[in-house]
PDB file as gemmi writes it, atoms N, CA and C in Angstrom:
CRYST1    1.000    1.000    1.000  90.00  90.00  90.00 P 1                      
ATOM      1  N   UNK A   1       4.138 -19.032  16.017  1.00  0.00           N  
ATOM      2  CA  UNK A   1       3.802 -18.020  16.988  1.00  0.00           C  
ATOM      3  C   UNK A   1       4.854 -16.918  17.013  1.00  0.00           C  
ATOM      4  N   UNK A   2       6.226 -17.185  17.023  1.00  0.00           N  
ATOM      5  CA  UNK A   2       7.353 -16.118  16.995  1.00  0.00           C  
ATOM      6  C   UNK A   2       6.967 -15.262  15.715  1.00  0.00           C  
ATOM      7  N   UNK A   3       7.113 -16.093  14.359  1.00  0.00           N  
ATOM      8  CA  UNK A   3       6.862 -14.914  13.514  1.00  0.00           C  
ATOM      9  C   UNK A   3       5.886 -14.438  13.478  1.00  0.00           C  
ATOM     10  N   UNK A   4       4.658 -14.697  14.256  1.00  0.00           N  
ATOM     11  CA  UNK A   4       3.391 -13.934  14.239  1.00  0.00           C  
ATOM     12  C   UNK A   4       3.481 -12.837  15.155  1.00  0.00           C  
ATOM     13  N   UNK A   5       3.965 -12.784  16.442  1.00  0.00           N  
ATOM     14  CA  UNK A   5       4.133 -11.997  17.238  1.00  0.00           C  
ATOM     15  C   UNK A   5       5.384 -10.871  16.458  1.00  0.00           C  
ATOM     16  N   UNK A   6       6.309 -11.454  15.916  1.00  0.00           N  
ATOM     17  CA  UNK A   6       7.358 -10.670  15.188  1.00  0.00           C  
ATOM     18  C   UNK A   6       6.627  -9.270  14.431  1.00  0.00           C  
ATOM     19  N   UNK A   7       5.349 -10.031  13.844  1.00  0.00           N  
ATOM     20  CA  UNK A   7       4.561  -9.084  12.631  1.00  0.00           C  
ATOM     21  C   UNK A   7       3.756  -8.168  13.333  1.00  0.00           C  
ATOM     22  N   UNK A   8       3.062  -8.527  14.917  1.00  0.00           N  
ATOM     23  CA  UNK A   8       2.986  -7.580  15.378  1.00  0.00           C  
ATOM     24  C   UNK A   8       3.474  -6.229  16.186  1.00  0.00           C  
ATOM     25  N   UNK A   9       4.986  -6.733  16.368  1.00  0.00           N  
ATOM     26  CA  UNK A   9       5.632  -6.380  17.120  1.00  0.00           C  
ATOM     27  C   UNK A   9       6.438  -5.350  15.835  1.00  0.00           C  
ATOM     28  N   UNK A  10       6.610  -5.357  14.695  1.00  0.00           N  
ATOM     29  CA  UNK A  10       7.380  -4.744  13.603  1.00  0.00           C  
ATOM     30  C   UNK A  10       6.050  -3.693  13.273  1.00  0.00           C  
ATOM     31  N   UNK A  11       4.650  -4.140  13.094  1.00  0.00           N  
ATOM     32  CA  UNK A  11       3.706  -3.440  12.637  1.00  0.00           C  
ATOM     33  C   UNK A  11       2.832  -3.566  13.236  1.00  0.00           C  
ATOM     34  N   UNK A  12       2.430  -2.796  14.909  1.00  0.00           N  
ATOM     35  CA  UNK A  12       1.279  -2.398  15.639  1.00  0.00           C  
ATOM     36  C   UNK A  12      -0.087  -2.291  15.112  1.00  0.00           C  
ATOM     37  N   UNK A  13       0.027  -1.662  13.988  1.00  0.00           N  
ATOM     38  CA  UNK A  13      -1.159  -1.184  13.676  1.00  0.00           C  
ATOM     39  C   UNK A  13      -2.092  -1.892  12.364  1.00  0.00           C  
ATOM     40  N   UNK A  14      -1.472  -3.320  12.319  1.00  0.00           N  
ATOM     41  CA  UNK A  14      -1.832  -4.529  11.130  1.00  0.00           C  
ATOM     42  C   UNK A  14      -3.155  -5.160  12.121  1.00  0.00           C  
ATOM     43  N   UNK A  15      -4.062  -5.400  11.920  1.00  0.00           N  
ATOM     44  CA  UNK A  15      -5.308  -5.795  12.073  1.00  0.00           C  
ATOM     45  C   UNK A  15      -5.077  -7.092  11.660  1.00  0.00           C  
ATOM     46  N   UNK A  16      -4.815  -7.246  10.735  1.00  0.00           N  
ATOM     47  CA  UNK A  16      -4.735  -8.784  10.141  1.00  0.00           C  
ATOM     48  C   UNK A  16      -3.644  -9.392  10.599  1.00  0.00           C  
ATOM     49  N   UNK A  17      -2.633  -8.927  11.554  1.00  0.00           N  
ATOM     50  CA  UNK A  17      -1.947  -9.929  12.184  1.00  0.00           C  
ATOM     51  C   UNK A  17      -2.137 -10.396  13.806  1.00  0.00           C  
ATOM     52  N   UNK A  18      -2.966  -8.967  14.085  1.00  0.00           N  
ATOM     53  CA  UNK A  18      -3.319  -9.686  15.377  1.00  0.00           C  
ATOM     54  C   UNK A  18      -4.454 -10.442  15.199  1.00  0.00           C  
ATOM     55  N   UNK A  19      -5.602 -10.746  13.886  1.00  0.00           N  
ATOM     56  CA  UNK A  19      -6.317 -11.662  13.743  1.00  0.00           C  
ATOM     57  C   UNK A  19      -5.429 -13.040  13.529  1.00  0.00           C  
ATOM     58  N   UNK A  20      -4.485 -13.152  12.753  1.00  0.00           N  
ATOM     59  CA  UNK A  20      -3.923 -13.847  12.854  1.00  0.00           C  
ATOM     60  C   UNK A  20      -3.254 -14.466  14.090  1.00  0.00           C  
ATOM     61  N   UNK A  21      -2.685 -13.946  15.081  1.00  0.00           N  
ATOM     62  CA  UNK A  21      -2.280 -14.338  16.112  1.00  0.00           C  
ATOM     63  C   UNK A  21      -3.056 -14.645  16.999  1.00  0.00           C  
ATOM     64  N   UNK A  22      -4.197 -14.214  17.637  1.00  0.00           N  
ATOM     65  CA  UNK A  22      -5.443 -14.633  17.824  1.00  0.00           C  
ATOM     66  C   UNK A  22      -6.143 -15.591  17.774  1.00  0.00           C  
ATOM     67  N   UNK A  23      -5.807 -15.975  16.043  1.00  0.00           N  
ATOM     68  CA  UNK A  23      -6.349 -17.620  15.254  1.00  0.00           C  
ATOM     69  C   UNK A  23      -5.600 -18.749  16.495  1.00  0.00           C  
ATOM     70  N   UNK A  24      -4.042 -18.671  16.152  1.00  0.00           N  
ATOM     71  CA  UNK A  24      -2.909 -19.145  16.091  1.00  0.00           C  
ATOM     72  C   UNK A  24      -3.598 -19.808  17.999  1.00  0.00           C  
ATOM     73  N   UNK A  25      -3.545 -18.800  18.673  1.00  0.00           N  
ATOM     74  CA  UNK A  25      -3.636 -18.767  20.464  1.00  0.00           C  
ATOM     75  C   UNK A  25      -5.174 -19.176  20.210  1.00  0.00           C  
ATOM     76  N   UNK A  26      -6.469 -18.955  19.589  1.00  0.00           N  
ATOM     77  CA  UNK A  26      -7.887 -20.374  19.836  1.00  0.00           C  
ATOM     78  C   UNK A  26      -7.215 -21.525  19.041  1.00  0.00           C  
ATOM     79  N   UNK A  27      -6.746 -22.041  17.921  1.00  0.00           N  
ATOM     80  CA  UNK A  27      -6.400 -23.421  17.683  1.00  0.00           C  
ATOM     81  C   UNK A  27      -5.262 -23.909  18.967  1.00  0.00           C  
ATOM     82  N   UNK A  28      -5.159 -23.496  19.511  1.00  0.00           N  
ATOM     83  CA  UNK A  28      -4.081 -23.518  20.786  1.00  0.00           C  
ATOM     84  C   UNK A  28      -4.840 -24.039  22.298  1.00  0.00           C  
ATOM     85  N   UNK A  29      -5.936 -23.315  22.089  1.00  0.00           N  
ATOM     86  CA  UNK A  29      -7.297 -23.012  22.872  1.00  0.00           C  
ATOM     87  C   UNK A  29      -6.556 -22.142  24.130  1.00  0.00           C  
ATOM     88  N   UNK A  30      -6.074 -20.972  23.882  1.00  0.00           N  
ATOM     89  CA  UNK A  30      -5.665 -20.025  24.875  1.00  0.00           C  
ATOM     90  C   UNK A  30      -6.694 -18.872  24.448  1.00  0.00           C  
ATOM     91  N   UNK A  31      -7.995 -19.324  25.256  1.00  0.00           N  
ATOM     92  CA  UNK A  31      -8.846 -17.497  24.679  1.00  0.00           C  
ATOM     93  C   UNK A  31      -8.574 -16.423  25.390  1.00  0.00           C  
ATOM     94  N   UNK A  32      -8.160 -16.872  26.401  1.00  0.00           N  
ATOM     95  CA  UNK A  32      -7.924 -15.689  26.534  1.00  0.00           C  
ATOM     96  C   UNK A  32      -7.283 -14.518  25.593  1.00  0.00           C  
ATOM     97  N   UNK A  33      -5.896 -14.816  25.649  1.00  0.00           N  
ATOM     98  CA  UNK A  33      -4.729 -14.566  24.347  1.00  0.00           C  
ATOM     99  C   UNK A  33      -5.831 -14.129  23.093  1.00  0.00           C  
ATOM    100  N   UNK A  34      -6.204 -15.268  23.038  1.00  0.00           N  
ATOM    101  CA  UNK A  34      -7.040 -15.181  21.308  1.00  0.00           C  
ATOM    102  C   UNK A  34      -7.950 -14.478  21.634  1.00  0.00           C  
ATOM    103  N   UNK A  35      -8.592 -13.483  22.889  1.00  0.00           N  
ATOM    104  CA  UNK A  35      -9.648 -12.500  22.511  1.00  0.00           C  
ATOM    105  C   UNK A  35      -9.115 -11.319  22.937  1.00  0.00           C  
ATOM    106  N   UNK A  36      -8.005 -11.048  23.236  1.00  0.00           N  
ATOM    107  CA  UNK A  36      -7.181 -10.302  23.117  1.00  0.00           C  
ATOM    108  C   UNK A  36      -6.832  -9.855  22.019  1.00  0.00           C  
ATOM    109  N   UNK A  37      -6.341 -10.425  21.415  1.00  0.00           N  
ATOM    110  CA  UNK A  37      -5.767 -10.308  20.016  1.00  0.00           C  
ATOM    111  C   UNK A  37      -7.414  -9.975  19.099  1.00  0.00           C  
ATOM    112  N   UNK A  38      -8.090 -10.755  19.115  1.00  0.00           N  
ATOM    113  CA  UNK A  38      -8.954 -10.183  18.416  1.00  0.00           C  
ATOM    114  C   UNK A  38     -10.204  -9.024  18.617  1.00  0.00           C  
ATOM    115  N   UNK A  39      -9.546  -8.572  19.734  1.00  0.00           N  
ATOM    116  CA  UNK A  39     -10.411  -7.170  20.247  1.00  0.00           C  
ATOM    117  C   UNK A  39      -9.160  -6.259  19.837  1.00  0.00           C  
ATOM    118  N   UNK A  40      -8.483  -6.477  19.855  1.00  0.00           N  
ATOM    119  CA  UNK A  40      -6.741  -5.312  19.236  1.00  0.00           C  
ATOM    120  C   UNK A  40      -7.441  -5.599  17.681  1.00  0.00           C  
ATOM    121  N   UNK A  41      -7.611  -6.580  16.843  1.00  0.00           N  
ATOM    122  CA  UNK A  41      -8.095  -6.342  15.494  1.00  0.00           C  
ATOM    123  C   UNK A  41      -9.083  -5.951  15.123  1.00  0.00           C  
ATOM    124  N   UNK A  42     -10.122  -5.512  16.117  1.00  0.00           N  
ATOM    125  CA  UNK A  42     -11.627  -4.991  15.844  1.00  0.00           C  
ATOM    126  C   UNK A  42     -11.163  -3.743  16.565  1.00  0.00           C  
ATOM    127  N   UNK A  43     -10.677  -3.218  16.957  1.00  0.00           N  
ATOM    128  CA  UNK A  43     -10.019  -1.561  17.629  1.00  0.00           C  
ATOM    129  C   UNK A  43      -9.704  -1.379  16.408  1.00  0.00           C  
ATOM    130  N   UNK A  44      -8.665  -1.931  15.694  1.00  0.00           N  
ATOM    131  CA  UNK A  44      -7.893  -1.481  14.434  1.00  0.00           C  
ATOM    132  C   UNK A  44      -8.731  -1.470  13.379  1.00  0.00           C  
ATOM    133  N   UNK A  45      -9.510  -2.524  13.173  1.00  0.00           N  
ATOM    134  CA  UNK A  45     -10.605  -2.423  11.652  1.00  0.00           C  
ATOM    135  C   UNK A  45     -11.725  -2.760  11.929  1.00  0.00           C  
ATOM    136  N   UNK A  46     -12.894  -1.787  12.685  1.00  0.00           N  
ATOM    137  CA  UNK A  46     -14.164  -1.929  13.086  1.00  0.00           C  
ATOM    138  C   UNK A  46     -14.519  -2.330  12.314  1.00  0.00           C  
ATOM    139  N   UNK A  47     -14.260  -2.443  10.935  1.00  0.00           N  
ATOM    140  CA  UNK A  47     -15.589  -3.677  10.303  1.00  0.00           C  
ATOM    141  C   UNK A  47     -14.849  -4.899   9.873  1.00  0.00           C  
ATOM    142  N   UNK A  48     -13.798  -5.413  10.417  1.00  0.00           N  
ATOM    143  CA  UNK A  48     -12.895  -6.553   9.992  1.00  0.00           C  
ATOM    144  C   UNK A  48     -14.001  -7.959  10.229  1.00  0.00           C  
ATOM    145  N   UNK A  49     -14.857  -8.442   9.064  1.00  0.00           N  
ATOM    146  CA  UNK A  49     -15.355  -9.686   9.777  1.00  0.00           C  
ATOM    147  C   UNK A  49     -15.028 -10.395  10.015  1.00  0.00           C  
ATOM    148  N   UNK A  50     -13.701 -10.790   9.607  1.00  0.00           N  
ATOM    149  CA  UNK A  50     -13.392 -12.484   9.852  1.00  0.00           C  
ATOM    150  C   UNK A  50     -12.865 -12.439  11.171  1.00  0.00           C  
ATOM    151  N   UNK A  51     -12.322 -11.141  11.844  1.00  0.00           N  
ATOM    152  CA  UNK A  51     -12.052 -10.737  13.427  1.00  0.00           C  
ATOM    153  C   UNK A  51     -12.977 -11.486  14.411  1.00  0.00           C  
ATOM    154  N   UNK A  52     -14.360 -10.731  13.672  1.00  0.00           N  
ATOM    155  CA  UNK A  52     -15.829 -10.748  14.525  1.00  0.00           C  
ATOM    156  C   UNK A  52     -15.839 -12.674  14.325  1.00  0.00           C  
ATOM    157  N   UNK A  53     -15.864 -12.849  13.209  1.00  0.00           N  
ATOM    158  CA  UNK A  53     -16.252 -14.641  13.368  1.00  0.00           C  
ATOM    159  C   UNK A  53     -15.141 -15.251  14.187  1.00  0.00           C  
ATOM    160  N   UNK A  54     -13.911 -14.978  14.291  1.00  0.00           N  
ATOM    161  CA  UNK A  54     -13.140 -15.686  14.883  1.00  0.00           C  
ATOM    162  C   UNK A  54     -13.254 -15.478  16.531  1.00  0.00           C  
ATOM    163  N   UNK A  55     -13.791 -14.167  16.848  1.00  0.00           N  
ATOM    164  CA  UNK A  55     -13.729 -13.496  18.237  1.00  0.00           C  
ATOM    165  C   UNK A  55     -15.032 -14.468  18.826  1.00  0.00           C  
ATOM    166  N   UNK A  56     -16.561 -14.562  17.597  1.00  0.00           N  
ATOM    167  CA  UNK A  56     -17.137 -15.286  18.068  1.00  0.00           C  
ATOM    168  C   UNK A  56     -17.133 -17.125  18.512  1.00  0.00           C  
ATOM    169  N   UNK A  57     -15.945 -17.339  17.102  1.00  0.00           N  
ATOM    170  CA  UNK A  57     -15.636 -19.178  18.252  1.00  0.00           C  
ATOM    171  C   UNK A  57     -14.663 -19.314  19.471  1.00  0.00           C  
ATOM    172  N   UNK A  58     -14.378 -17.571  19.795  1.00  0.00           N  
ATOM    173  CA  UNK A  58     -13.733 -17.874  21.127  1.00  0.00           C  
ATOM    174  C   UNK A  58     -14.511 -17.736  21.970  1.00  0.00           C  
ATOM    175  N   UNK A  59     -15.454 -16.934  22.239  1.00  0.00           N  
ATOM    176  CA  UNK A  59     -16.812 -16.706  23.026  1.00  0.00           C  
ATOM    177  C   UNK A  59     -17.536 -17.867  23.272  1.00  0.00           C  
ATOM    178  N   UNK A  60     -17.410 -18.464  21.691  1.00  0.00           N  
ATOM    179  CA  UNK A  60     -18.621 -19.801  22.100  1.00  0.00           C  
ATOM    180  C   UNK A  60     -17.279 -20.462  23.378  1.00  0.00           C  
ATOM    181  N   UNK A  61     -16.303 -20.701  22.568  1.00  0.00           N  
ATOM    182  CA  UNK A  61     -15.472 -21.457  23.546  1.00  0.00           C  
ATOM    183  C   UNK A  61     -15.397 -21.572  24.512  1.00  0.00           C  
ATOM    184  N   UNK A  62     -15.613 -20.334  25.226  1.00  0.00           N  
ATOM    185  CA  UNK A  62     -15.342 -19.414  26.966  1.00  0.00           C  
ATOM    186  C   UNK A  62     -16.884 -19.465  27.528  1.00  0.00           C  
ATOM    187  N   UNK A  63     -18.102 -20.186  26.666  1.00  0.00           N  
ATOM    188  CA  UNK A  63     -18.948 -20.049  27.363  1.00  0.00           C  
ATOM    189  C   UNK A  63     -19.982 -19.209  27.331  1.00  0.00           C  
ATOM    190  N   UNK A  64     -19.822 -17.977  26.653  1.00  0.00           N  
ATOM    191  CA  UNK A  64     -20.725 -16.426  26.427  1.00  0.00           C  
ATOM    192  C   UNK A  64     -21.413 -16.820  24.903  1.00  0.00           C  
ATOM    193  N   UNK A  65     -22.299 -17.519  25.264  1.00  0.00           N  
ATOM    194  CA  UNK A  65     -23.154 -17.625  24.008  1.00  0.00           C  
ATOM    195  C   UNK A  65     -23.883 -16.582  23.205  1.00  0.00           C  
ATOM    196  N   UNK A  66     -23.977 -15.805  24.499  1.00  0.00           N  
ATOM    197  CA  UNK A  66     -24.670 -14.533  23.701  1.00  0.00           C  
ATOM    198  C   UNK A  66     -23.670 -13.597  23.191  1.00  0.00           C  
ATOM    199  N   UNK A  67     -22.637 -13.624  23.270  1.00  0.00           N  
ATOM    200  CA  UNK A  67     -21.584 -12.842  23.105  1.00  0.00           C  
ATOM    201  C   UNK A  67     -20.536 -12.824  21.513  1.00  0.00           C  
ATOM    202  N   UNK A  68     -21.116 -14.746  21.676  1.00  0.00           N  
ATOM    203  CA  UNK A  68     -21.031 -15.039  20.199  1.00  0.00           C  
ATOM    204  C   UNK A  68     -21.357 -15.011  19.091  1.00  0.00           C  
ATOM    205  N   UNK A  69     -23.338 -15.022  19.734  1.00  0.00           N  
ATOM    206  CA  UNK A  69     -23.985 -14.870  18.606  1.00  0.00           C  
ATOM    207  C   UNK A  69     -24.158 -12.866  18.209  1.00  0.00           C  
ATOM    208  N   UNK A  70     -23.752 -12.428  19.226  1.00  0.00           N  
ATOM    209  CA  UNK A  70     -23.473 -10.863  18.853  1.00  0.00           C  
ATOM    210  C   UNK A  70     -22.466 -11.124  17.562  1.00  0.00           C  
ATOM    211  N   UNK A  71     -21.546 -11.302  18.371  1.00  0.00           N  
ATOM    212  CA  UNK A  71     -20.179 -11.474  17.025  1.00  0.00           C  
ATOM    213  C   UNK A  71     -20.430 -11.694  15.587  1.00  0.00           C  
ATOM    214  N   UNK A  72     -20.738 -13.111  15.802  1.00  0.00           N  
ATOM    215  CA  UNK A  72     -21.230 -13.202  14.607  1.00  0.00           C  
ATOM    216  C   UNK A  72     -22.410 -12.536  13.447  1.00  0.00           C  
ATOM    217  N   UNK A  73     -22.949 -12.200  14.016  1.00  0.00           N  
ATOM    218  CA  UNK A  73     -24.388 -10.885  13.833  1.00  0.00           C  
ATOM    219  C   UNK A  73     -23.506 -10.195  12.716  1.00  0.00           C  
ATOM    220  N   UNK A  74     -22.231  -9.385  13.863  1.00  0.00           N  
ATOM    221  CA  UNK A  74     -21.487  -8.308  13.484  1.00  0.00           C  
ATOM    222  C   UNK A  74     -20.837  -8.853  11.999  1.00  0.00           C  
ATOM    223  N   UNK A  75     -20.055  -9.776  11.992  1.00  0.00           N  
ATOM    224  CA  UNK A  75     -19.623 -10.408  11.136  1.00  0.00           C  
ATOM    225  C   UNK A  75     -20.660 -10.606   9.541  1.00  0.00           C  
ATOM    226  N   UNK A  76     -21.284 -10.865   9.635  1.00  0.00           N  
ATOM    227  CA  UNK A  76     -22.737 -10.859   8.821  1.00  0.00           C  
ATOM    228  C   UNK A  76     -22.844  -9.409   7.822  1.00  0.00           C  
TER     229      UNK A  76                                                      
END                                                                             
């Protein structure tokens, strides 16, 4: 988690590390955190899919089924 936050904290504008950090906080099961992070990586790379699939197993997680299967759509 330190060096993940490090990578965002050195390079704001990396998409792929706040997907990464994101990952890091749902295997954690903090979605909040983790849809945070992965709405900062879909700001940064509107068509990032693996963002959208990961944003959607936090959704399923939190309950918003429909929110997931959007995601994933997007992801597609």
């Amino acid at each position: 988690m330190a060096e993940l936050s490090e990578a965002v904290r050195l390079e704001p504008a990396l998409a792929r590390a706040y997907n990464a950090l994101g990952y890091a906080y749902l295997r954690m099961k903090d979605y909040e955190h983790a849809l945070a992070d992965f709405n900062e990586a879909i700001r940064l790379m509107p068509n990032y899919a693996n963002a959208f699939r990961n944003r959607s197993a936090t959704r399923r997680a939190m309950g918003d089924a429909a929110g997931a299967a959007a995601d994933q759509a997007k992801a597609r």
